[in-house]
N, C-alpha and C positions, 0 to 999 in steps of 0.2 A: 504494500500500500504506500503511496507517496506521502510524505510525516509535510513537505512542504506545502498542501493544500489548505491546510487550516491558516497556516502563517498566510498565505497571499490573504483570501478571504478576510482574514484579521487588519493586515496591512490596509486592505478596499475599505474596509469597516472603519478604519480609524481615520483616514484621508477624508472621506466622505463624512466623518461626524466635526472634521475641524470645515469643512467646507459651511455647513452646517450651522457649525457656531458663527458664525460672521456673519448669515443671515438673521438671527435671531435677536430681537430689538428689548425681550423680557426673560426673564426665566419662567417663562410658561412651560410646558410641555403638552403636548396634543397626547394622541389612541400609539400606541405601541404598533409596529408592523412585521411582522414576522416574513420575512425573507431569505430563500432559501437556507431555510434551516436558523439564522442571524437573525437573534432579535435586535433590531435599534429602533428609537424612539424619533419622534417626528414633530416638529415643533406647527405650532399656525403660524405665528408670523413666517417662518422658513418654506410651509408648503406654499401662504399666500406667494410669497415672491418668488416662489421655483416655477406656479402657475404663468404669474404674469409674466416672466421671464421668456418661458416657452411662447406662453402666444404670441409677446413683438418679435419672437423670431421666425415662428411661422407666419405669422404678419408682413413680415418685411421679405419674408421668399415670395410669399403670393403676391405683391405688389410690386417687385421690383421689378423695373423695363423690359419689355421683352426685346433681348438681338436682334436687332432690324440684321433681314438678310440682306448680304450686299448689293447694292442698284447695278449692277454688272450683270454681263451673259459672258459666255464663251464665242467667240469664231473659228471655226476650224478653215483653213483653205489647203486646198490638195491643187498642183499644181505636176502637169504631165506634158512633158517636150518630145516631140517628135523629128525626123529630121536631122540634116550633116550639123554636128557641134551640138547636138540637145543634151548628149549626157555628161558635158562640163561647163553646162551653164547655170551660174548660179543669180537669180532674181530676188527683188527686194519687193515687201509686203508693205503698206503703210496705210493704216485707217485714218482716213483725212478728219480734222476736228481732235484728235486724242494724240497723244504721244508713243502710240502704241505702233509697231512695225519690228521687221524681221528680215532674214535672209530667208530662200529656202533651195535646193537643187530643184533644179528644173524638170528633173527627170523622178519623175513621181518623189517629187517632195512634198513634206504637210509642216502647215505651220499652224499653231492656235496660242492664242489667248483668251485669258479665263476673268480679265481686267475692261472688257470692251465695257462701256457704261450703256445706259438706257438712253434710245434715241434711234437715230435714222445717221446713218456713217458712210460714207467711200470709200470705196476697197480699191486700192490703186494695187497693178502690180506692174512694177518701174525696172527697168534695167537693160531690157527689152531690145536685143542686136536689131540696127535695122535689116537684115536679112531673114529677120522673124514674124509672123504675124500672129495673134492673141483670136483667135476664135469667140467672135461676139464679144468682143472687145477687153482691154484690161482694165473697165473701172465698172464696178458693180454697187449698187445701194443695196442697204441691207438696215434690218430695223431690228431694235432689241426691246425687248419688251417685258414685264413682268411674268406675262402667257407666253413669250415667246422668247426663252432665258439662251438658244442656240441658234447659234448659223452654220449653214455648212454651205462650202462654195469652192468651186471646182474652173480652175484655168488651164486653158489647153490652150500649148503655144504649138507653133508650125514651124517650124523653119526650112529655107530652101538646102 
């Protein structure tokens, strides 16, 4: 049997009755509480203030701000080169209005960010050899929205 079970329990007992004493404003004593197996005694003024205690803290959990989630979505853009020089070309991403932009390979490269804010943005995609041409062109709009937290968008370059 462990001889040290009593000693902890004892040590709990006695910690919790100097806690205890510094609650208590009279030498009152309330109803006695038997726990596990430990009797100690329970003061009013100590229960009043251990109550109120507990409820401004569950008080103050229920009430406290809720984490606004962030006014951002995600972009993802996948870009795919075709063509003499596609697979060492490397193109730059830039969401016009934000500071937000990238490199990516031109040859099925993906770029995103997860930082885009809420609104209506230009998707340029700049670098562009002129011996290249951008299929329906390199600047695309794109909206973010609370309902609508992703973009996905897709550049397909040509090159001669």
């Amino acid at each position: 049997m462990n001889d040290t079970l009593p000693l902890v329990r004892q040590r709990q007992v006695d910690e919790l009755r100097e806690k205890l004493r510094g609650c208590r404003s009279s030498g009152q004593f309330g109803a006695r509480i038997i726990y596990d197996g430990i009797s100690m005694r329970r003061s009013g003024p100590g229960l009043v203030a251990t109550t109120v205690l507990i409820s401004v803290c569950v008080a103050g959990c229920a009430s406290a701000t809720r984490q606004q989630r962030p006014r951002a979505g995600r972009l993802t853009v996948g870009v795919t080169a075709t063509g003499a020089s596609a697979s060492t070309l490397t193109l730059k991403i830039v969401v016009e209005s934000t500071a937000i932009g990238g490199s990516v390979k031109a040859d099925a490269g993906v770029f995103t960010s997860d930082d885009v804010p809420f609104g209506t943005h230009v998707v340029r995609l700049t670098g562009v050899p002129s011996g290249c041409r951008v299929d329906k062109g390199a600047e695309r709009k794109i909206t973010i929205t609370e309902q609508r937290r992703s973009v996905v968008l897709r550049f397909d370059v040509r090159c001669d």
